[in-house]
C-alpha positions in Angstrom: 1.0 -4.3 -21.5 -2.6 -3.7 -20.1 -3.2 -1.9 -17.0 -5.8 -3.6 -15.1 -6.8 -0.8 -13.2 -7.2 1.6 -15.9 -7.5 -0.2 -19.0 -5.0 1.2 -21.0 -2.1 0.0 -22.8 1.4 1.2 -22.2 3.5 0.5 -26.4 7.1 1.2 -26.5 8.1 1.3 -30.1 12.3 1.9 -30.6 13.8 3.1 -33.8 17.2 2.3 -34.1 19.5 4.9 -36.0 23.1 5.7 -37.1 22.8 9.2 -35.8 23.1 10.3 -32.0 20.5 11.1 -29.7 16.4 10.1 -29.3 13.8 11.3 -31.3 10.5 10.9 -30.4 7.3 10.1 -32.8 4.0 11.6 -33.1 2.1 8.9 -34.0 0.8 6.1 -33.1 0.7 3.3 -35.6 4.0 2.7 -36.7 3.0 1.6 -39.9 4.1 -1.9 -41.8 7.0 -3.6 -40.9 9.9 -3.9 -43.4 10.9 -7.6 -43.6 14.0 -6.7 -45.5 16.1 -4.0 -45.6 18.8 -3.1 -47.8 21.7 -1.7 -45.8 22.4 1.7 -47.0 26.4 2.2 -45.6 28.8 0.4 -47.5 29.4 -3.1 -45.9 32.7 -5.1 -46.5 34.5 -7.5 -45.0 38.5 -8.5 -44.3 40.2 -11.5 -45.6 43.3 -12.2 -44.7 45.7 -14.1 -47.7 47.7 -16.7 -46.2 50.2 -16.8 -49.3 50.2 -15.1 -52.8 47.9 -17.3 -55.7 45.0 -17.5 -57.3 41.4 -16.8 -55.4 37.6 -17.0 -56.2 35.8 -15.3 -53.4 31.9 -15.6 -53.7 29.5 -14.5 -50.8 26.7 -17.5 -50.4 23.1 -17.6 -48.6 22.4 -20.6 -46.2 21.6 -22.7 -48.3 24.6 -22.1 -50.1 23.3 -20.7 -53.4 26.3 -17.5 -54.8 24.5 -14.4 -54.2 27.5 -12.4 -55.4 30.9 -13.5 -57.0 33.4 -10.6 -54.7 36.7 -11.4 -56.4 38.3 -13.7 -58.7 42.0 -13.5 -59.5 45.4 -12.7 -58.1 46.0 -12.1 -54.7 49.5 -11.6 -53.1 50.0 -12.8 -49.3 48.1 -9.9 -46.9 45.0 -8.4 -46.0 42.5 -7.5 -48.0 39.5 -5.2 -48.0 36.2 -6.4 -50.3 33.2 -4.5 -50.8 29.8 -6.0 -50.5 27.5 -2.6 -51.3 23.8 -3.4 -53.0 23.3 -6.5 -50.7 20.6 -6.7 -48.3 21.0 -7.2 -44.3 20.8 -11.2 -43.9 23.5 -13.8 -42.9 25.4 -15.6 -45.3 28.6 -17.6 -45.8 32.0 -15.8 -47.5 33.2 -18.8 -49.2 36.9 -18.6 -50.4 38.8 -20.9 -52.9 42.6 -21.0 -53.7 44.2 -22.2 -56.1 45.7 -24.9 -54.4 42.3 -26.5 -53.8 42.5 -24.9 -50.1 38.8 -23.9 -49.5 37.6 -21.8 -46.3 34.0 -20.4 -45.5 33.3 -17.7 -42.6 29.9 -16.6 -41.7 29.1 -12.8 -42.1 26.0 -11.2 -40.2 24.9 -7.7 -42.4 22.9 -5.6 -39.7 21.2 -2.5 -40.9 
């Protein structure tokens, strides 16, 4: 924002972090903006197993292309943990497929 009295311009520029506390910059051109990140803890997700069978779990973009093929195999009736470490912050679909021909898709939002 521009001060009409004096001329000079107030810039706010926020880092966000995992760790506690502020920390402040020198300078002041922040430099290029990533557009994409790769998040660097490792993400996952729950799915809970109605009953025991046979599943193919795939993680899709939004246009529904497989970005990554999670699990495929047998699962018995529970929750489940699956890792999705290496891909980058974006939203996509987790698209899963029993045996059955049951077929359910969630949306997942990766944050870095």
């Amino acid at each position: 924002m521009t001060d009409s009295i004096t001329g000079s311009i107030d810039l706010l520029i926020a880092k966000y972090s995992a760790f506690t506390g502020v920390a402040e910059s020198p300078h002041a051109d922040p430099g290029p903006v990533p557009t994409r990140s790769t998040i660097t803890a490792e993400p996952y997700f729950v799915l809970s197993v109605p009953c025991s069978g046979r599943y193919d779990i795939r993680l899709c973009d939004l246009s529904g292309r497989t970005r990554q093929q999670v699990f495929c195999g047998l699962l018995s009736e529970g929750a489940r943990r699956f890792s999705l470490a290496g891909q980058p912050a974006g939203i996509y679909f987790v698209r899963a497929a029993a045996s059955d021909g049951t077929v359910s898709s969630h949306r997942l939002v990766m944050m870095k």
